[in-house]
N, C-alpha and C positions, 0 to 999 in steps of 0.2 A: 090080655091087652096091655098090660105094664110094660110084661116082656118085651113087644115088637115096639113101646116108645123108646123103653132105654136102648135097646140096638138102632132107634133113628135117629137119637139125639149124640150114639157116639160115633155115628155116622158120617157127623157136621165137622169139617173143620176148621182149624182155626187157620187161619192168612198171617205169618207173620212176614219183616223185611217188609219191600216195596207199599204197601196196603197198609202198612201201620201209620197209624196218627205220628204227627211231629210232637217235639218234646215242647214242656209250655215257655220254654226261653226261643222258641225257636221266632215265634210272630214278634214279638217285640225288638229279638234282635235286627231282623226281615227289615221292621218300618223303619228301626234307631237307623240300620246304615243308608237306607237312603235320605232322612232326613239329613243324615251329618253328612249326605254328600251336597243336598240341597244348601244348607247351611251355610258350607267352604265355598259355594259356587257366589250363593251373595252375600258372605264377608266379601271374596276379589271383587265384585262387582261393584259395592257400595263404598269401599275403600280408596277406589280409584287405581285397583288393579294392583295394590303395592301388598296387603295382606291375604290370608291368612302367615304362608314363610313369603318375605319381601324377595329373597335373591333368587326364588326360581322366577319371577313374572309372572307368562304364561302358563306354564307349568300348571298353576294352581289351576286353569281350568280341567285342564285333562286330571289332577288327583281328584278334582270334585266329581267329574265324571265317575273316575272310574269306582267312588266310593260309592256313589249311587249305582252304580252298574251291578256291583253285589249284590245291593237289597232285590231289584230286579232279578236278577239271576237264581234268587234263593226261592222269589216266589214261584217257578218253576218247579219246587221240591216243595211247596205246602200242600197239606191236606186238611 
């Protein structure tokens, strides 16, 4: 009986790539970039449109977007 466990147990294998766990800086970077996208969005807003950098204007919406866009994008790849 031993014998046919150990040929079932080397049976089993292991999944690496795709199926592996994320690394543990993976979630907190995940939430920081949308947070710091959220952030930039209401620095411009509460500012009156002149901060986070004053000489792009608009700008600042679309970097706030798009730095939220990351964190978004990354939760695609959590496990």
């Amino acid at each position: 009986m031993a014998r046919s466990r150990k040929t079932d147990e080397a049976a089993v294998e292991k999944v690496d790539g795709d199926s592996a766990p994320n690394a543990v800086w993976f979630k907190p970077v995940m939430v920081g970039f949308m947070l710091l996208g959220l952030a930039w969005i209401l620095v411009f807003y509460i500012t009156g449109m002149q901060y986070p950098i004053p000489g792009l204007q608009s700008w600042n919406l679309l970097i706030g977007l798009g730095i939220a866009l990351i964190g978004f994008l990354m939760t695609t790849r959590w496990r």
